[in-house]
N, C-alpha and C positions, 0 to 999 in steps of 0.2 A: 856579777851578773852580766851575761852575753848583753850587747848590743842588737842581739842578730833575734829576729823576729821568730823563730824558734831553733832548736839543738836537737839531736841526739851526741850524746857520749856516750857509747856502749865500750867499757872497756872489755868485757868477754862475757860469754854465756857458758856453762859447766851444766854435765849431764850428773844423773845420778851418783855416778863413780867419782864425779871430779874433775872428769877429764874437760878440757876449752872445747867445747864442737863451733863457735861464733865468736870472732874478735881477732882485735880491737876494731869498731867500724864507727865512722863519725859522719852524721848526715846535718846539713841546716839550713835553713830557707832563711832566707835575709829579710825578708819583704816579705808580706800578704801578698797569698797569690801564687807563691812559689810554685815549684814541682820538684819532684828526685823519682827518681824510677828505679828502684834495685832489678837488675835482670843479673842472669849469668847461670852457673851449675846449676842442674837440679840436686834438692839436697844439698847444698850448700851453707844454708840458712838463712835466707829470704824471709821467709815467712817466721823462723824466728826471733827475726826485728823486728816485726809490727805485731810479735807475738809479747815480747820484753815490753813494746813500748803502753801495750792494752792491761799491763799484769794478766796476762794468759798463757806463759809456758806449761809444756806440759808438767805433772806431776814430777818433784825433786828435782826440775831444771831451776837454774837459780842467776840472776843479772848483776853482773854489777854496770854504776854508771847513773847516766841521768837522763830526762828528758825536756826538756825547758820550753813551754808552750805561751806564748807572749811572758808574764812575769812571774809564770810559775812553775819554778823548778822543783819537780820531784826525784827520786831516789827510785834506779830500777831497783831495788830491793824490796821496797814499799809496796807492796800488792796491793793493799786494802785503797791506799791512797792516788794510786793507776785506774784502778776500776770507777772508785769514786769520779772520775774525771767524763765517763762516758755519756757520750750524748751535750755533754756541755763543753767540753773541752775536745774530745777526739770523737770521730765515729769512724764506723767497719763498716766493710765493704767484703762479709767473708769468702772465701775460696770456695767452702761447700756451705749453698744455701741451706738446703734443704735443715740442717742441722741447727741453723739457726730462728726456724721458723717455729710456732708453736701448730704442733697439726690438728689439735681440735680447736683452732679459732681463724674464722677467717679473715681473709688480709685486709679489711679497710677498719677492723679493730684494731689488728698488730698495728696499723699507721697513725692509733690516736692514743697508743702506750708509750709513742718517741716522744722525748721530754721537747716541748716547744712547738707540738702540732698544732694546726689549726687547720679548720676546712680549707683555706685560700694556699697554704702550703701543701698540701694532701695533692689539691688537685693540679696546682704545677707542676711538682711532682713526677705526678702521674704521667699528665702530656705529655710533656721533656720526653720521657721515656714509652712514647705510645704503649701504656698500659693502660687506659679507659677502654670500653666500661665494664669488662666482665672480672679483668682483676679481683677489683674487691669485694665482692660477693663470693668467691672462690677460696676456697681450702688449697693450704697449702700442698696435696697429695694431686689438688684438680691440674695444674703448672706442671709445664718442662719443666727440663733445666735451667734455660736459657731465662725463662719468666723469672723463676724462684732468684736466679741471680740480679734483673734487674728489680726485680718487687724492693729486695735490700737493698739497692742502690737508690733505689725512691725514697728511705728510710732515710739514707745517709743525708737527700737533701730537704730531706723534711726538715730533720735538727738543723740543728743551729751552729753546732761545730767549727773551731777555725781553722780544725788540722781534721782531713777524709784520708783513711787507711784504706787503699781497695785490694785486695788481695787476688792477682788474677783477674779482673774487673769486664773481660771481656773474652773467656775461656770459656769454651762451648755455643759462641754467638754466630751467628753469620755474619756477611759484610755487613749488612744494614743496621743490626740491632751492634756491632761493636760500634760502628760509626757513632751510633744512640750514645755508648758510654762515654766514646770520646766526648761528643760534646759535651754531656751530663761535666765531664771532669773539668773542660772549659768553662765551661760555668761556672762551676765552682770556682776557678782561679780568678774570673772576671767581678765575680763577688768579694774578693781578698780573703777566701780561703783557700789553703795552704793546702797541696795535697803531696801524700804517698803513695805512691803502688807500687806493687811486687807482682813481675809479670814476665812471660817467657815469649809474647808478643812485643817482636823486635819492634814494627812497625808504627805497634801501639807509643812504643816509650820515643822512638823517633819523633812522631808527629804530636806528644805529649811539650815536647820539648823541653826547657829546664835542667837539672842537673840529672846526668845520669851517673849509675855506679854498678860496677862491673863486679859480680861475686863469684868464687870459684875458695871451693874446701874451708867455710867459714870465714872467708877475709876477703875483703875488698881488695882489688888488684888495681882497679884503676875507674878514677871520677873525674868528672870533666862536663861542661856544657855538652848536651845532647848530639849537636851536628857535629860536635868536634870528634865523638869519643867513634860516633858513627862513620866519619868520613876519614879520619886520620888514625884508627886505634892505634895506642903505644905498647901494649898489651898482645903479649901473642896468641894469650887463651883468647883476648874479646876477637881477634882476628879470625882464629878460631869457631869460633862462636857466631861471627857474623855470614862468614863462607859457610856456614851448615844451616843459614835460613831455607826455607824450602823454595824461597824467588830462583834459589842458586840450581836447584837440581834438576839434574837431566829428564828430561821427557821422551828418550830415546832408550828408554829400558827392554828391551826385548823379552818379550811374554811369550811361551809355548803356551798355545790355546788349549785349554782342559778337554779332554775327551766326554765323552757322553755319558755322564753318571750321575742323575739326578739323585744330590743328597737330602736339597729342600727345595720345599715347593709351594707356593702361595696360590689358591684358585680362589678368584672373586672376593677378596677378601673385603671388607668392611668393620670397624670397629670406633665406636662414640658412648656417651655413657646417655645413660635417660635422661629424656627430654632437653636434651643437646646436640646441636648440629653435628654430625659424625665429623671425626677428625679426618678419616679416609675411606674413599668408597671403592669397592669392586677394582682392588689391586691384585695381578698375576704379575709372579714372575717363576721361575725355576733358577737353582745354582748347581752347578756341578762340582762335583770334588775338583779340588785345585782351581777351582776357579777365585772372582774378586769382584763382588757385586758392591758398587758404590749406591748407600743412599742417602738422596741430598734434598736440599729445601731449609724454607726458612726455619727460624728458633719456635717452635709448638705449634709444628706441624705435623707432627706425630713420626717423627722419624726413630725416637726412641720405643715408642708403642708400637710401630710394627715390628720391629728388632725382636722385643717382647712376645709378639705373635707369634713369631715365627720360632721362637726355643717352647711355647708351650706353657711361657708364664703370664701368658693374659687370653681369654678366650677374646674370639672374635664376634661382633654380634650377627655376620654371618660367614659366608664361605668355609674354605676347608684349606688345613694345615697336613701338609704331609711332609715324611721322615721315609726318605729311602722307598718313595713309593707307597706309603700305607699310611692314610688318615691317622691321624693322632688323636681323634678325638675318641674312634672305636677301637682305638689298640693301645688298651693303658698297659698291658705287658711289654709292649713294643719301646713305648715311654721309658718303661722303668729300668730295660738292658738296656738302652741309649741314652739315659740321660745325663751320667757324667760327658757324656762325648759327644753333646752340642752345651756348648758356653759361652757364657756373655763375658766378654772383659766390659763393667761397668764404666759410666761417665765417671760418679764415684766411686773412685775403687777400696778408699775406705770401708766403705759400707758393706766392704764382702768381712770383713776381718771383726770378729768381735773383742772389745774396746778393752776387756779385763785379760785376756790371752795372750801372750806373746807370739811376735807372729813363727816363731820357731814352733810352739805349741800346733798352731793349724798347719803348717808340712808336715808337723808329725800325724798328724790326723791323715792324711792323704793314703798312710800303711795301710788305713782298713778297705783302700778301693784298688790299689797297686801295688804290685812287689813287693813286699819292705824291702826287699834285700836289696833294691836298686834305687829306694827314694834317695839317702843320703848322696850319695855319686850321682844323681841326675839333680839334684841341687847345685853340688858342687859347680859341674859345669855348666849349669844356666846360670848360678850367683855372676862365676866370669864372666860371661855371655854379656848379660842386663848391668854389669858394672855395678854390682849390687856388693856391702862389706858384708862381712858375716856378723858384724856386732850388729846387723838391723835384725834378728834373729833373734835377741834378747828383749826386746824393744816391743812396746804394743803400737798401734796404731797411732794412737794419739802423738809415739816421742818421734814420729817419722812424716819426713816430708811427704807432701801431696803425689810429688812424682818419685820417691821411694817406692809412694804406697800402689803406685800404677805400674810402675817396672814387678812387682811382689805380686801383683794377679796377675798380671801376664803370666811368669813364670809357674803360678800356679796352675793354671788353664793349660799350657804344654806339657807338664808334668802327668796330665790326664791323657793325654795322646787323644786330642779331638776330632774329629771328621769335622764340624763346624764351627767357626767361633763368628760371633756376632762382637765386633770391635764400635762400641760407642762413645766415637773421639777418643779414640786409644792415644793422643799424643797432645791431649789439650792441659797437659799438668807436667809438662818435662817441658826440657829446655831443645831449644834447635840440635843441637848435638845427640843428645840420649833421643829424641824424635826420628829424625833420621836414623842412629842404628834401631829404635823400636819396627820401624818400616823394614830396616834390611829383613832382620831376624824373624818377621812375621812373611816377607816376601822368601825367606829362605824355608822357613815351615812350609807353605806354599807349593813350594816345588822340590823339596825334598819329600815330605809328608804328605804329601798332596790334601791339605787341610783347605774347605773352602772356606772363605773369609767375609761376609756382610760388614762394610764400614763404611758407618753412619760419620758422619764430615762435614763440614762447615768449607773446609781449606778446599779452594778449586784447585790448586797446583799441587796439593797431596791425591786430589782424587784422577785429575787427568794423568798424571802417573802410575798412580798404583792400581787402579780398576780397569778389571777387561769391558765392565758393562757399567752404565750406571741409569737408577730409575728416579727421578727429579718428581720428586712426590709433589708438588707442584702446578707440574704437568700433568701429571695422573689424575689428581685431584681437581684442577682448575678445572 
């Protein structure tokens, strides 16, 4: 038995076929309190270590190895005896809330089903993470993103846990509400427990401090104390990896200004649900083709619901939505020839792909809207393009990373040949490297395609770059 306050020994993780896609990776925290921060590829398999260590791989993946949490060593093989461990030995912090919520109950029940609640933890909790008081009276459909992500991270410090798994812990937040998670994680460490994350927030795992560990194509490349692996990498991918933060990129892009071709257009717009203070009131703005409308604001401030407004999948409770000049609310013909050709690349982009399909199945679906004859060849060279294998093609949703699954709508949404894409946080589930080319290849649609672009963004140094305009809902709204 280790000396060491807990282990991972992952000797490999194996897909359905057999093949290793993760290993050998060995993580350990000496002391309560610890930290390790897996960053590096997307798609690499991050998320499936803290998927091996929960017994949660997907369907026919399978671990060997152990995990060893104060004095008790289990077997990644042991499913039933991994799961048993939750909430009292490990908790999660998942990637995608929403999926772990129950959506007919709301959230100050979900917070007294974590084994070890009580009123007095509920409501620390809560504050830590400024969710009083409308949180928990709230359904989990009523939440952003940003809520639903820290709602579970209230969860994780409810229990009791001595090992917190956060998966992306601060993906889709803004400054203030990641700052929230950081400290939430600090606390945690000041308490002597023991944390993980898996996160493509350089900054995050920087000022996490602790052990970090460097992943690229399944295998760890290089571990090390945090300021070390940051200040000195020995590693040519982490060098790599660190020169592609967005702190590093030019602000000196040169934009040809979009000509005058209103594709979308917002008048007066307003939308809130009953007997709730509207989220936004009497917002206008216009986009042109080829144009790059940033919109910014804090975490559920409705940056994702006007996005929504503006494709025609939420009404407004008032003002008016135009497509090319013509109200969409009196032109459902109008709607129905343009609707493949305004699209949302989603926060989760999971959630476009359904979970029994392979995502090969849904391209092929795409034959009944364009060409067959040209889907496979415009695959071909977007898979190049987005760095994408062809074995993700085989694969549903579930056996693929988060930023697999976000490079595979993208590519989906091009393949439509859009006039407009509504991108929200098209780069909050990939790593600095595929983010950055996500940005070229959407700034090259842009000006090749002249496709306009609404991206919704937390990142001020992604948006002072890549938006010709931006509308700080905010401001609109204050």
């Amino acid at each position: 038995m280790s000396n060491r306050d807990m282990e991972l020994r992952l000797d490999e993780i194996v897909d359905g076929a057999g093949q290793r896609v993760v290993g050998p990776v060995s993580l350990h925290w000496n002391a309560p309190g610890d930290a390790c921060a897996l960053i590096g590829e997307t798609g690499s398999g991050k998320s499936l270590v803290a998927q091996s260590i929960l017994g949660l791989l997907p369907p026919n993946f399978r671990a060997r190895g152990f995990i060893q949490i104060k004095q008790n060593r289990t077997s990644l093989s042991d499913v039933a005896a991994l799961q048993a461990q939750w909430s009292t030995l490990m908790a999660l912090v998942p990637q995608e809330p929403f999926r772990s919520l129950d959506p007919t109950m709301r959230i100050r029940r979900q917070f007294r089903q974590v084994k070890g609640s009580n009123d007095v933890r509920i409501v620390n909790a809560l504050t830590e993470l400024d969710l009083l008081p409308s949180v928990g009276q709230a359904y989990p459909f009523q939440l952003s993103g940003g809520m639903a992500q820290r709602t579970l991270f209230a969860m994780a410090l409810i229990s009791g846990a001595p090992l917190v798994i956060a998966d992306e812990p601060t993906k889709g937040l803004d400054e203030t509400r990641s700052a929230q998670s950081l400290a939430a994680l600090r606390r945690l460490r000041a308490e002597g427990r023991s944390v993980l994350i898996i996160t493509h927030d350089l900054d995050l795992a920087r000022q996490l401090d602790g052990t970090t560990v460097v992943m690229k194509a399944g295998e760890a490349v290089e571990t090390g104390p945090a300021q070390h692996v940051f200040t000195n990498p020995a590693n040519a991918y982490t060098r790599e990896l660190l020169q592609a933060d967005p702190a590093f990129w030019s602000s000196e892009t040169e934009r040809t200004s979009p000509a005058q071709n209103i594709v979308g257009e917002l008048r007066r717009v307003s939308f809130g649900y009953r007997r709730q203070t509207p989220l936004f009131e009497n917002v206008s703005f216009t986009i042109n083709a080829g144009e790059v409308v940033a919109i910014t604001g804090p975490s559920g401030i409705g940056k994702t619901t006007l996005g929504d407004v503006l494709l025609g999948l939420r009404r407004p409770t008032s003002g008016s939505v135009l497509w090319q000049g013509s109200d969409i609310a009196t032109k459902s013909g109008l709607v129905s020839s343009l609707r493949s050709r305004y699209q949302k690349l989603h926060q989760d982009p999971g959630s476009v792909f359904a979970r029994h399909r392979t995502i090969g199945q849904h391209f092929a679906d795409l034959a009944d809207i364009i060409d067959p004859a040209t889907v496979t060849e415009r695959m071909d060279k977007l898979m190049q393009t987005m760095r994408l294998s062809s074995r993700l093609l085989d694969r549903t949703v579930d056996e693929i990373s988060g930023g697999e699954a976000q490079r595979l709508a993208l590519m989906r949404i091009l393949m439509l040949a859009p006039v407009l894409i509504v991108a929200d946080e098209p780069s909050s589930r990939v790593d600095p490297i595929v983010q950055r080319d996500v940005f070229d290849l959407l700034g090259m649609v842009r000006e090749q395609q002249n496709v306009a672009i609404v991206l919704i963004s937390h990142q001020a140094r992604v948006v002072s770059t890549f938006a010709d305009k931006v509308i700080d809902l905010k401001t609109v709204c204050g």
